[in-house]
DRENTOR-212009 format. One line per 3 residues: number of its first residue (from 1); their letters; for each residue y, z, x of C-alpha. Coordinates in nm, 3 decimals, always signed. Layout:
DRENTOR-212009
NUM = A = Y,Z,X  ... $
This chain:
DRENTOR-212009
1 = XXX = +4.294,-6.929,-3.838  +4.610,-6.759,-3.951  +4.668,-6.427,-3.715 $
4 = XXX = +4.917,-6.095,-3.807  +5.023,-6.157,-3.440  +5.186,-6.477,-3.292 $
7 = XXX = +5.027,-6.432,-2.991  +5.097,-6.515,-2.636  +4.775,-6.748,-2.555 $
10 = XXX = +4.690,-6.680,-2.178  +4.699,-6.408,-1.849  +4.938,-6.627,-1.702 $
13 = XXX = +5.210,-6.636,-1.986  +5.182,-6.273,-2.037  +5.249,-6.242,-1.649 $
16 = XXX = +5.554,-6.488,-1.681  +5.724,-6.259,-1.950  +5.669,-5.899,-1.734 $
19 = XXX = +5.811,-6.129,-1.470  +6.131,-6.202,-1.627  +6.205,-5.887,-1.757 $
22 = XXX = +6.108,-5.690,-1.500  +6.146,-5.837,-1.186  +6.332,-5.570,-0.963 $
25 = XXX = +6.081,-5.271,-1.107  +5.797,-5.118,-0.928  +5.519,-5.234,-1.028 $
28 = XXX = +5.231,-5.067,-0.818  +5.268,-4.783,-0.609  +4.928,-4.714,-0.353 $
31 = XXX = +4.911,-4.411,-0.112  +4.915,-4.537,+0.251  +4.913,-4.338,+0.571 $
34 = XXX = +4.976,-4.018,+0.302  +5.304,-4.208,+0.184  +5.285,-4.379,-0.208 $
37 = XXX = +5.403,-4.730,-0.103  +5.567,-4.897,-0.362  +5.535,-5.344,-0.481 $
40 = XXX = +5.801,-5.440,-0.723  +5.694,-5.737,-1.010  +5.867,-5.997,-0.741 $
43 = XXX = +5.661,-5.888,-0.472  +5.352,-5.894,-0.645  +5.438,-6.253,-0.800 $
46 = XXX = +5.455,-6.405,-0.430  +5.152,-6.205,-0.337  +4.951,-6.382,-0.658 $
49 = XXX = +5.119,-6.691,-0.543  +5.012,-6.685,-0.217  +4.659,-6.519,-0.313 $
52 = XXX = +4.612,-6.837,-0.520  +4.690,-7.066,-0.274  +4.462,-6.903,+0.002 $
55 = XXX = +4.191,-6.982,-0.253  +4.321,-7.387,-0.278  +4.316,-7.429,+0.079 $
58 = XXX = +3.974,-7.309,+0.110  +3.840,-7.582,-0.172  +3.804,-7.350,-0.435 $
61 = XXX = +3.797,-7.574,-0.752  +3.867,-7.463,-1.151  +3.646,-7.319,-1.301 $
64 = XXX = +3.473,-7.170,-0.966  +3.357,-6.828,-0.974  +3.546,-6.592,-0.740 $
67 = XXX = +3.387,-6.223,-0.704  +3.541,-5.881,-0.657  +3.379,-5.585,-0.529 $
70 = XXX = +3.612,-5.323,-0.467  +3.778,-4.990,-0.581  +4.061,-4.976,-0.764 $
73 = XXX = +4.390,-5.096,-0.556  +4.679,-5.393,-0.577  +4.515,-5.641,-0.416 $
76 = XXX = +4.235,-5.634,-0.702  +4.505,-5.697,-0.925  +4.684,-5.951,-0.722 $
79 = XXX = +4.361,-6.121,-0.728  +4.268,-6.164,-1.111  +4.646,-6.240,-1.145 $
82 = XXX = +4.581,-6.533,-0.868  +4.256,-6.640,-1.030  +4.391,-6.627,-1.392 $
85 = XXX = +4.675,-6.868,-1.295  +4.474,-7.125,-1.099  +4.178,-7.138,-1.359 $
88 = XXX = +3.895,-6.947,-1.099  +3.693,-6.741,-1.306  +3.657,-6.356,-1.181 $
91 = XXX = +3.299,-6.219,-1.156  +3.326,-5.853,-1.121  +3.103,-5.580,-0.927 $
94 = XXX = +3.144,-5.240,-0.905  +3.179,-5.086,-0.526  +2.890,-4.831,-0.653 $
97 = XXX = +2.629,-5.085,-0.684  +2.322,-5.128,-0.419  +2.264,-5.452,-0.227 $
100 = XXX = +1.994,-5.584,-0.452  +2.255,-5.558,-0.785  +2.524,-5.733,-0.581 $
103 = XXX = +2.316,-5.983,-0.486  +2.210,-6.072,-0.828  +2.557,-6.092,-0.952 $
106 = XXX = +2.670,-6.314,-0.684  +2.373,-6.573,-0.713  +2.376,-6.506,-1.123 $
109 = XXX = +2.755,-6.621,-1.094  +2.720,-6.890,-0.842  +3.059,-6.737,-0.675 $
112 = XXX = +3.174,-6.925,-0.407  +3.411,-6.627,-0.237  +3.416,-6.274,-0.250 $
115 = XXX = +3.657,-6.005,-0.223  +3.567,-5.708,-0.084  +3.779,-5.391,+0.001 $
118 = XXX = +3.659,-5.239,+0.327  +3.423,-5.318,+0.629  +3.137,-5.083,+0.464 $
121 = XXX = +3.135,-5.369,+0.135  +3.174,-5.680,+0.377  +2.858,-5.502,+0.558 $
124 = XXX = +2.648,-5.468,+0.200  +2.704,-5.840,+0.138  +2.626,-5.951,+0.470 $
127 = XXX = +2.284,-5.782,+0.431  +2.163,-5.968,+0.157  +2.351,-6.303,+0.300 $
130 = XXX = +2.048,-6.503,+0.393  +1.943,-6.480,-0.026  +2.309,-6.598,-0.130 $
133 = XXX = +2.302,-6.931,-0.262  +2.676,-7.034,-0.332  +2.889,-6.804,-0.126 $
136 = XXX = +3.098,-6.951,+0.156  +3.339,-6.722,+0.231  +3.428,-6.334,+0.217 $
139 = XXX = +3.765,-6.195,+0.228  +3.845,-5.802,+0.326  +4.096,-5.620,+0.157 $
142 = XXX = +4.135,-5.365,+0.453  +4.268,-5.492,+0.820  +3.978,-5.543,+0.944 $
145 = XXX = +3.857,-5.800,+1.198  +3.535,-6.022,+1.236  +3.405,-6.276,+1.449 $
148 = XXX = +3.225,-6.525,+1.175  +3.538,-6.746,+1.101  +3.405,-6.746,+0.708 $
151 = XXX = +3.522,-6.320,+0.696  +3.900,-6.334,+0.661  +4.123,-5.993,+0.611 $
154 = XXX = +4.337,-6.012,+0.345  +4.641,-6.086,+0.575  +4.524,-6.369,+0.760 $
157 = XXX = +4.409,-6.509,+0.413  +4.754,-6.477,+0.273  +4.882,-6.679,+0.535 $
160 = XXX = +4.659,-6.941,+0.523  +4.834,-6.925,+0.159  +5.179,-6.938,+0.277 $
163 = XXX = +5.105,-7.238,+0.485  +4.900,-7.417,+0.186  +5.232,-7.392,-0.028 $
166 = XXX = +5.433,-7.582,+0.206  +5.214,-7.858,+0.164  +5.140,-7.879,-0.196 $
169 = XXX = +5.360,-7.966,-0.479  +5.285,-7.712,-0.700  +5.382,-7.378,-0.774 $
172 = XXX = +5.200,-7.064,-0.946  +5.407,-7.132,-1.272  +5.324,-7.527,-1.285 $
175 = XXX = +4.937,-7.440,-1.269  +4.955,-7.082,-1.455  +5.085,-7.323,-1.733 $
178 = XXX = +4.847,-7.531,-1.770  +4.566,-7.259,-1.857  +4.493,-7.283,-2.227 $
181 = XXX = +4.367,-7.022,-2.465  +3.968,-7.121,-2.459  +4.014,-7.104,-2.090 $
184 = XXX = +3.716,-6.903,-1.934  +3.897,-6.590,-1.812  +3.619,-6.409,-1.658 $
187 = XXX = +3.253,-6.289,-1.635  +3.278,-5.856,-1.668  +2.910,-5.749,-1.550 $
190 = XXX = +2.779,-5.518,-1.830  +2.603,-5.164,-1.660  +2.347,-5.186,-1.894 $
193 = XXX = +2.114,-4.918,-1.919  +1.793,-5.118,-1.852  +1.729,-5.379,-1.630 $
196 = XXX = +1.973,-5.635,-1.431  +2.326,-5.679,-1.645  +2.424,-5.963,-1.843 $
199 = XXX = +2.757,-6.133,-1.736  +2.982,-6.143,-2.083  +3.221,-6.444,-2.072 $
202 = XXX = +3.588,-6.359,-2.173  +3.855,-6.628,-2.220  +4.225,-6.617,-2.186 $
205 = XXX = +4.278,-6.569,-2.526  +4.009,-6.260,-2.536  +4.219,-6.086,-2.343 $
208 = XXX = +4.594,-6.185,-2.381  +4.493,-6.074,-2.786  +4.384,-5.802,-2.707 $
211 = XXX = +4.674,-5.649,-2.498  +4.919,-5.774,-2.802  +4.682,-5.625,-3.053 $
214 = XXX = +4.679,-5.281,-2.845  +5.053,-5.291,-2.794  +5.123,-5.367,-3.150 $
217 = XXX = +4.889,-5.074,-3.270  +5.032,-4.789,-2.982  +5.380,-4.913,-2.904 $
220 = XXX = +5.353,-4.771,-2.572  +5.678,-4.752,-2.416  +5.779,-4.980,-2.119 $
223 = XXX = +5.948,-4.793,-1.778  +5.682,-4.539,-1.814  +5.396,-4.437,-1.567 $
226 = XXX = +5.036,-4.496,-1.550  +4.784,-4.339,-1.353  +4.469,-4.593,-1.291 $
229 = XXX = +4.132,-4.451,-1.149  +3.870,-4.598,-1.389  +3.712,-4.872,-1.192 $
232 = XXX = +3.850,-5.214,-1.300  +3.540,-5.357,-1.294  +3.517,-5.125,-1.602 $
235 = XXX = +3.694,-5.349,-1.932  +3.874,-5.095,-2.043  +4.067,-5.004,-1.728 $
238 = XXX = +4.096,-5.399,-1.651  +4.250,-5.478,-2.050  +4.493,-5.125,-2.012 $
241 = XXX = +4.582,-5.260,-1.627  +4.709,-5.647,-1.771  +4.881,-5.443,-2.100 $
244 = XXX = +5.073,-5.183,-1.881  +5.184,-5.394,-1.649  +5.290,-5.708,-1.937 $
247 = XXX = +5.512,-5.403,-2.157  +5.712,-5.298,-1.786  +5.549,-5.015,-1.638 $
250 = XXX = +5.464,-4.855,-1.306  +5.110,-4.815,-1.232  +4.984,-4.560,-0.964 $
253 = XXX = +4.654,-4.639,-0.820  +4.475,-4.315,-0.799  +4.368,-4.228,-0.466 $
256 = XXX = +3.962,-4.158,-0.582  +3.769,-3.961,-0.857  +3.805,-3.650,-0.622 $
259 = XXX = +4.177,-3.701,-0.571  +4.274,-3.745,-0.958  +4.373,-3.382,-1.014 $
262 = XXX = +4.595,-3.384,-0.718  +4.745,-3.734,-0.825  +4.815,-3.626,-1.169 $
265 = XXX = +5.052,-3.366,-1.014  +5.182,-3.665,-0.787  +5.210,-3.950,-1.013 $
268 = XXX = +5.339,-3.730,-1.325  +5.156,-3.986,-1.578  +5.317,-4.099,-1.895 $
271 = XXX = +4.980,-4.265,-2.019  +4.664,-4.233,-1.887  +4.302,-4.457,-2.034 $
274 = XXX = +4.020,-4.200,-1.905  +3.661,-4.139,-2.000  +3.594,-3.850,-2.165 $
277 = XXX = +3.440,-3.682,-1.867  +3.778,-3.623,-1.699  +3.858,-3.410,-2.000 $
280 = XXX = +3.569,-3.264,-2.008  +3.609,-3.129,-1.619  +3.970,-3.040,-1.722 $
283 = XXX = +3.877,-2.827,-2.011  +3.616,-2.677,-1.824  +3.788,-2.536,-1.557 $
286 = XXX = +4.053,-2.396,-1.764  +3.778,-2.208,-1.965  +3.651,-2.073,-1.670 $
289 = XXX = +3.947,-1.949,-1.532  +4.062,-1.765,-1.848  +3.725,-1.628,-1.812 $
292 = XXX = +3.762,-1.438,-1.421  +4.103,-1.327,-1.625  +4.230,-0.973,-1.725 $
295 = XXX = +4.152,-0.910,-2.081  +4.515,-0.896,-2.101  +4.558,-1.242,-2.015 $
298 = XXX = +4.252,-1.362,-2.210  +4.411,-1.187,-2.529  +4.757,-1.379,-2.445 $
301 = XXX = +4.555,-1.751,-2.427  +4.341,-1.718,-2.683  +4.676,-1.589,-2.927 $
304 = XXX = +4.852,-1.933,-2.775  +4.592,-2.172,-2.801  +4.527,-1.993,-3.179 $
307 = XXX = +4.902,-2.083,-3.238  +4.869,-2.441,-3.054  +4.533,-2.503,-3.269 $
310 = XXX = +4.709,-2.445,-3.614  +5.029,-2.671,-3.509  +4.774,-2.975,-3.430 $
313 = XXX = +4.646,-2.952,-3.742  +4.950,-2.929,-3.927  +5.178,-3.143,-3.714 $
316 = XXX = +5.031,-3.298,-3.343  +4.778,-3.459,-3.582  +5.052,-3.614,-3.790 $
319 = XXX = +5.289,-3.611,-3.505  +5.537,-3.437,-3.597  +5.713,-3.144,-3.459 $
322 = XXX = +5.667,-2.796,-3.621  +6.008,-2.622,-3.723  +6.057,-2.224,-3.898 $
325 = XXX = +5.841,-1.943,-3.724  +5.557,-2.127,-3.648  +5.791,-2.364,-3.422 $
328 = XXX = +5.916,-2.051,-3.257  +5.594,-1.910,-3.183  +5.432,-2.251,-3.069 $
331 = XXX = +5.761,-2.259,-2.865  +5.676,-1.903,-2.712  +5.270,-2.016,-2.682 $
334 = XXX = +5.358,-2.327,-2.489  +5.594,-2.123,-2.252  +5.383,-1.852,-2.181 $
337 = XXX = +5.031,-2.002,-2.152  +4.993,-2.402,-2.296  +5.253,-2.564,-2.022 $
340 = XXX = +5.039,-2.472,-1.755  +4.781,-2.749,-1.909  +5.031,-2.958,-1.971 $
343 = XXX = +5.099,-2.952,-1.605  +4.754,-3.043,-1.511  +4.848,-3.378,-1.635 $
346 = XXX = +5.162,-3.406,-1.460  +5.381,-3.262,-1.717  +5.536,-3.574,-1.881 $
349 = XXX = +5.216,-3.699,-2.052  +5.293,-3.909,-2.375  +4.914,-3.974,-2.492 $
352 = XXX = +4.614,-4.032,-2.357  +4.335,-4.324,-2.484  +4.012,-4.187,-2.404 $
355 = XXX = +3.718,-4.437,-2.425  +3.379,-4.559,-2.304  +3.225,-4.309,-2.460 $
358 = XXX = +3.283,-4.055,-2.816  +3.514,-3.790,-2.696  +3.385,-3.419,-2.812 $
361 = XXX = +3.614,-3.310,-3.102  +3.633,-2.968,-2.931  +3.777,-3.121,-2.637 $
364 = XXX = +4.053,-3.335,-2.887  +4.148,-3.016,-3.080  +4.166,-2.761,-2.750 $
367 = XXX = +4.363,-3.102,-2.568  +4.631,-3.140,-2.869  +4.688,-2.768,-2.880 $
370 = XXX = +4.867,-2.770,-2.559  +5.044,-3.077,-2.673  +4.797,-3.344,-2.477 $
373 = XXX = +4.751,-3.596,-2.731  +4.463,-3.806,-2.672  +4.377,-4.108,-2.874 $
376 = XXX = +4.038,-4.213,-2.931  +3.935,-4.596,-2.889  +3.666,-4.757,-2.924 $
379 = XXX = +3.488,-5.099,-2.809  +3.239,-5.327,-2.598  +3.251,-5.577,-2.301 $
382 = XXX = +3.124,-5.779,-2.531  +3.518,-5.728,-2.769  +3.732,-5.735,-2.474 $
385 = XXX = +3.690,-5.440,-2.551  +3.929,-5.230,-2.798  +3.808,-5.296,-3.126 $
388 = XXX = +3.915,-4.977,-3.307  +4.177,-4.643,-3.182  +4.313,-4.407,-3.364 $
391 = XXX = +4.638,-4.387,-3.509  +4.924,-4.170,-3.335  +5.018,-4.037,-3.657 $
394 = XXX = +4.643,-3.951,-3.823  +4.457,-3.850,-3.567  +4.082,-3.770,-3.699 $
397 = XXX = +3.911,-3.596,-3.410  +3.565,-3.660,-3.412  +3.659,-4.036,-3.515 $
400 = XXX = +3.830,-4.390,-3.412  +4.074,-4.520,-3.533  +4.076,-4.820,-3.780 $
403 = XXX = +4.058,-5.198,-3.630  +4.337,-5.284,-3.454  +4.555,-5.646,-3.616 $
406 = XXX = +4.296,-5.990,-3.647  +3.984,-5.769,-3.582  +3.721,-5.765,-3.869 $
409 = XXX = +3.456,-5.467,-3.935  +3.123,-5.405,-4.151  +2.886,-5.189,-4.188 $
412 = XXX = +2.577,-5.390,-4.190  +2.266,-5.248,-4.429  +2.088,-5.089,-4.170 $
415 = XXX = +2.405,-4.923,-4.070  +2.507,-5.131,-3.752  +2.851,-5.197,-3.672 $
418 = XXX = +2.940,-5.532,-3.667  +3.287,-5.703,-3.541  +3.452,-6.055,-3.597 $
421 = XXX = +3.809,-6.196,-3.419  +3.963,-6.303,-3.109  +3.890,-6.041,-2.919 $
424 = XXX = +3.471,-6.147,-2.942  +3.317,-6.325,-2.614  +3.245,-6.647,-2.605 $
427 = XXX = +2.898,-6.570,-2.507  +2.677,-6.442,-2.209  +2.636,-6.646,-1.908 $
430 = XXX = +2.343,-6.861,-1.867  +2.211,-6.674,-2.116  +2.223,-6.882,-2.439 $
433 = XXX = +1.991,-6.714,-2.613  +2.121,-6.366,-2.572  +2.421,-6.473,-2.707 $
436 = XXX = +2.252,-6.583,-3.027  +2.075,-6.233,-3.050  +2.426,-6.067,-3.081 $
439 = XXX = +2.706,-6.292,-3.244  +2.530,-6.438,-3.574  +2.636,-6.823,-3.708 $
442 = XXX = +2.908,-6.650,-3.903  +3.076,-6.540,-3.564  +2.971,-6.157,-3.657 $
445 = XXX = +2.902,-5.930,-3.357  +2.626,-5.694,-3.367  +2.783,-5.382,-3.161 $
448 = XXX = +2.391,-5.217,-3.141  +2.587,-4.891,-3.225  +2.502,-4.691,-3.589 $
451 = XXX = +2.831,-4.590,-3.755  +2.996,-4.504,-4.108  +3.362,-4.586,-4.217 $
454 = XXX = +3.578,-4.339,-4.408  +3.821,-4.396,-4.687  +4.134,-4.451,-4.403 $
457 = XXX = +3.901,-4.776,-4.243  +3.833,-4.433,-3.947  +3.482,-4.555,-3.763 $
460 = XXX = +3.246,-4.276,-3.670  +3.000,-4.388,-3.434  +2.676,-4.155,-3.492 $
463 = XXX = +2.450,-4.339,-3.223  +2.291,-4.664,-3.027  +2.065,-4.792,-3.268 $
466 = XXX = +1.782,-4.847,-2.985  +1.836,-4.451,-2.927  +1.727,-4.354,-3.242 $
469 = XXX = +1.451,-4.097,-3.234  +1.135,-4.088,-3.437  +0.964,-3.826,-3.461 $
472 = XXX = +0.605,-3.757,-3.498  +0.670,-3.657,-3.882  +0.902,-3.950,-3.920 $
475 = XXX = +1.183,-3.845,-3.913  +1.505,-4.053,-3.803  +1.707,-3.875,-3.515 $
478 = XXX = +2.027,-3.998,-3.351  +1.998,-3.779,-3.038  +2.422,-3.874,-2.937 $
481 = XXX = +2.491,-3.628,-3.208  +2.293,-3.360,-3.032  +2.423,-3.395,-2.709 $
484 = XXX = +2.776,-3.375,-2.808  +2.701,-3.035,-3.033  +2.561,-2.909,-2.716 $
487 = XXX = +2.733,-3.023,-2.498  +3.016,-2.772,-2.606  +2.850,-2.491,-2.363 $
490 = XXX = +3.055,-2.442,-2.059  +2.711,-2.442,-1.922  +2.578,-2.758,-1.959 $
493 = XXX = +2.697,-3.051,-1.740  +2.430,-3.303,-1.836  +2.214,-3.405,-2.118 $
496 = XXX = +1.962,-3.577,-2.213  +1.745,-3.510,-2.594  +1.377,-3.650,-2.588 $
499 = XXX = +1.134,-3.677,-2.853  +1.043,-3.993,-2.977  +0.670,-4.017,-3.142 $
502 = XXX = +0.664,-3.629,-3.025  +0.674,-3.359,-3.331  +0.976,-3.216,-3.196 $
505 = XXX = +1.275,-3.278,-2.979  +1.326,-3.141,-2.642  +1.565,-3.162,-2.345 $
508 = XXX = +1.677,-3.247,-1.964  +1.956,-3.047,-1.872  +2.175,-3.054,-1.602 $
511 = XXX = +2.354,-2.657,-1.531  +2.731,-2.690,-1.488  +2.693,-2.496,-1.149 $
514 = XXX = +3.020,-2.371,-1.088  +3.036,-2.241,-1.449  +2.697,-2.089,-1.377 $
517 = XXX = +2.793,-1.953,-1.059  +3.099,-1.773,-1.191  +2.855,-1.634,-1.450 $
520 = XXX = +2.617,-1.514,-1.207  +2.915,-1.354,-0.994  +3.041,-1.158,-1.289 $
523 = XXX = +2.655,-1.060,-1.402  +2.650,-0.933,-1.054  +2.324,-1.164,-1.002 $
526 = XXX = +2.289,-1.215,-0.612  +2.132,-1.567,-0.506  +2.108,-1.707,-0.158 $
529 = XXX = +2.121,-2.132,-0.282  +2.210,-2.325,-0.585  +1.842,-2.418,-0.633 $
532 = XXX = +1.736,-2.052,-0.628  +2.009,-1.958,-0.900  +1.944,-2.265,-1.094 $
535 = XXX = +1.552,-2.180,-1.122  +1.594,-1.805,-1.240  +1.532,-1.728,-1.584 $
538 = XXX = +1.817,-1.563,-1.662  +1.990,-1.868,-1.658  +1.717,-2.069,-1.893 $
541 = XXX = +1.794,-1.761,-2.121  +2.153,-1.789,-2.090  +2.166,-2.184,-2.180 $
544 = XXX = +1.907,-2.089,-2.408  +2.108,-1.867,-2.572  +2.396,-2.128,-2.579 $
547 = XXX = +2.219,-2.370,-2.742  +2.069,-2.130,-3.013  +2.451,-2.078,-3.124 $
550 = XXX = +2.574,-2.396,-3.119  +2.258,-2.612,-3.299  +2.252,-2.361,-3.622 $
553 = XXX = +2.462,-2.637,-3.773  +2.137,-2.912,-3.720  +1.875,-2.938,-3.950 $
556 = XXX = +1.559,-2.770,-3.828  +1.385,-3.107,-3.701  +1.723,-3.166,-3.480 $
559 = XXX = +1.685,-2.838,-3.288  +1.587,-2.853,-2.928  +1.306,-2.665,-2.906 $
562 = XXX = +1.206,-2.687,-2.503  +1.400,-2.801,-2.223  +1.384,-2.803,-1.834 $
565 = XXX = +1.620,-2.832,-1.531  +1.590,-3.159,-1.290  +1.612,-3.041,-0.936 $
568 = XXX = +1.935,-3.310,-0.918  +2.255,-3.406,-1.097  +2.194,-3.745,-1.266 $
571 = XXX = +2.414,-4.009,-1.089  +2.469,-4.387,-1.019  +2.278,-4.355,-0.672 $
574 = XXX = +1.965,-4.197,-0.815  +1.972,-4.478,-1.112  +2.020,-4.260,-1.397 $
577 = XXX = +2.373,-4.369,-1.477  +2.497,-4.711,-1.503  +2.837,-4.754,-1.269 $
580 = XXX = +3.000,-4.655,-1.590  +2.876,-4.298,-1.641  +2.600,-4.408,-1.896 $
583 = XXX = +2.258,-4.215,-1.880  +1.984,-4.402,-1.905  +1.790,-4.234,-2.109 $
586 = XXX = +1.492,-4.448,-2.033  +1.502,-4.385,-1.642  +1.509,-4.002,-1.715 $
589 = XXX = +1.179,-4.024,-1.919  +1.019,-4.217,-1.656  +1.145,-4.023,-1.361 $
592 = XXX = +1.067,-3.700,-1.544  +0.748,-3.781,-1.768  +0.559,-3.480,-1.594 $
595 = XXX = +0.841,-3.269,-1.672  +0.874,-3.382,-1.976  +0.480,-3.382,-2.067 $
598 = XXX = +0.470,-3.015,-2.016  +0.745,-2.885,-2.256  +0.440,-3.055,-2.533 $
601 = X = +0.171,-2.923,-2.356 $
């Protein structure tokens, strides 16, 4: 097949050209001891080297599966890099999941070794050791010692590697060139939202297309910085790790979800890929700080991000700089009031890519008034996974972009979204008839997400298709559109629409307590616990309220009618979110049917 983009074919090509122009840059900088320590692209080349070799000398063979279960940090990196050169295949498993979930994925994968980051993951695998049917050795990320001679740290392991080199008469380039394109890559554990994930198969050319593709469609500019704090067990933040570092850039490992504000202000990010939640929190917190303002200063932001509002539409959007009066004033907004956002991000953000999930076009529109641009993409596991982001200059908010170079789209009749290229798996593991449920005998991908396509190719997603809602009265509902209107109350953290076979749609929300609490500070509203505030009907009325306003624009059957509080936040450890922040909508109505029951009662 002809492609718009001679391509580089594998990982370990890709890694060869960063190499060469870029050897002497820093690469990855880690906070250690309170200090960001800092690996230029020839340090981490012998680390990868030596990584790989570790893995020789302990009989790892191509094609055998080598796990990582870990947070973000170099030596996950150093890893992949090691495993993509010597043919291993990577089996990935997010640090978040219980023992039970890692022990699938280890049997499911057959993985032979496993690297783990600190003595607390060595000790979840070593619980469920006895079920493990493949595994033979673990290796620690952190300096940490153990007697069982299969546990290695991560230093002793590397120079088992050093000595394995000296004996061998090979190098990291001799094997990392003969990887081909149809290469199995790796097996990226989907979250799924029911039941025990499916391992999707990527090869090297899945992924070394889609960094070119990505490149080719952003031209993101090389000697810039990157904060990274997505889990790379995650696609996305894997695909944007491999792109940023093959274009020459220096990637700052984020210290933990908690500590991203503060290393924003550290790292001072060029480019950032985020979930829309981090926006979310960001945009949240400056509303509710304007909103313990003096009216004075509440006049003076809401005149700025007025002025900021009507140069995204007219120029940000396009981007473009405004020039006559408005530039002036925009000048004058930004000074007094819209840098301050800017430096929550660090204050030399470029753009943002914000996927994983549809980004609010509130949150796009307030973000580009202050001059954060942030681009929407989006994608599956299953497409390595940027199929579509939008455009730097036509940004739609609301929307993705077209597909990016060699990737196909359709809307099939039912209104699925379906994809076709290089980017699509080669399949699910051990799971041959899966496969065939998704990718059709014309190569065609079935995403399982409803969408429309404008006039400029621009993909709207509108919902899953297994989410859709039927009512009682039969009516079709996709509920994603509802929780994004409402989820525009500063009020609401979490939520969840219900209704299917019931005559009308309801809710589980979760309160955005410290939005609430500011609320109930300024109502003068005196509470002695969280749960006591949470449970007083003022605050029903008040999100009541909130939602009133903001679903006039639904059709009657889409208005919530009912909804209730769960005592808790929904979160990985109490199974309502997948490791990558999606509800599952179907543990909620189980864990909640009661609840749920009596708002039709």
């Amino acid at each position: 097949m002809a492609y718009q983009i001679d391509y580089i074919e594998t990982l370990p090509a890709l890694f060869s050209d960063a190499l060469k122009k870029n050897a002497e840059m820093v690469a990855f900088y880690v906070k250690k001891d309170n200090e960001w320590q800092g690996y230029t692209y020839r340090a981490i080349r012998d680390l990868v080297e030596k990584t790989a070799m570790g893995l020789d000398a302990l009989g790892v063979k191509t094609g055998d599966r080598i796990a990582i279960q870990s947070e973000n940090r170099p030596e996950w990196v150093i890893t992949d890099f090691a495993c993509a050169h010597f043919g291993y295949v990577t089996a990935t498993i997010y640090p978040t999941l219980v023992e039970k979930q890692v022990e699938y994925i280890l049997n499911d994968s057959d993985a032979k070794v496993v690297f783990a980051s600190s003595f607390d993951d060595v000790k979840k695998i070593l619980s469920v050791r006895d079920k493990l049917h493949h595994l033979k050795h673990i290796i620690v990320f952190d300096n940490v010692e153990f007697s069982d001679p299969n546990i290695l740290n991560f230093q002793e392991f590397l120079k088992i590697g050093s000595e394995h080199k000296t004996k061998v008469d090979f190098t990291l380039e001799s094997r990392g060139a003969e990887r081909t394109k149809d290469d199995l890559w790796t097996i990226i554990y989907t979250s799924g939202t029911t039941g025990m994930p499916k391992g999707v198969m990527l090869t090297q050319f899945n992924i070394s297309t889609n960094i070119q593709a990505a490149q080719a469609t952003l031209h993101f500019k090389s000697g810039c910085r990157w904060l990274s704090f997505l889990p790379l067990s995650h696609s996305l933040e894997r695909v944007g790790i491999h792109m940023a570092f093959w274009i020459g850039s220096t990637i700052y490992f984020a210290e933990g979800i908690l500590k991203v504000p503060d290393n924003l202000k550290e790292a001072k990010p060029h480019y950032l890929v985020s979930v829309p939640r981090l926006y979310e929190k960001i945009y949240a917190k400056v509303l509710d700080n304007i909103a313990q303002s003096s009216p004075l200063k509440q006049k003076i932001f809401y005149w700025a991000n007025n002025i900021g509002s009507d140069v995204a539409q007219k120029y940000i959007q396009k981007d473009l700089k405004p020039g006559g009066f408005l530039g002036f004033k925009y000048r004058l907004a930004t000074k007094l009031v819209l840098s301050k956002i800017m430096d929550a991000f660090g204050g030399h953000f470029i753009f943002g890519i914000s996927g994983g999930a549809p980004l609010s076009k509130t949150i796009g529109e307030f973000f580009a008034a202050a001059g954060i641009v942030i681009l929407e993409g989006f994608g599956l596991t299953e497409t390595t996974p940027v199929t579509n982001v939008t455009l730097r200059n036509n940004i739609k908010f609301g929307k993705v972009g077209p597909t990016m170079p060699d990737i196909e789209m359709k809307i099939a009749d039912d209104g699925e979204v379906l994809f076709r290229g290089p980017n699509i798996m080669k399949g699910y593991w051990k799971q041959e008839a899966a496969t065939k449920e998704v990718i059709d005998e014309d190569g065609w991908l079935h995403s399982g997400d409803i969408g429309t396509v404008d006039e400029d190719g621009y993909l709207q997603i509108t919902d899953r298709k297994k989410n859709i809602i039927v009512t009682s009265g039969g009516k079709n509902i996709a509920p994603f559109q509802i929780e994004t209107g409402l989820s525009k109350s500063r009020y609401i953290d979490q939520i969840v629409v219900l209704g299917d076979r019931r005559n009308y749609l309801t809710a589980a929300i979760v309160p955005a307590q410290e939005a609430v609490e500011l609320w109930a500070k300024a109502s003068g509203i005196s509470y002695s616990s969280w749960d006591e505030l949470r449970d007083r009907p003022e605050v029903y009325a008040l999100i009541e309220k909130d939602i009133q306003t903001l679903q006039t624009e639904f059709a009657r059957y889409e208005q919530v009618k009912k909804f209730f509080f769960p005592p808790e936040p929904f979160t990985i450890d109490g199974g309502e979110l997948t490791p990558s922040m999606k509800i599952k909508r179907k543990v909620v109505e189980e864990k909640y049917k009661k609840e749920i029951d009596s708002l039709y009662s």
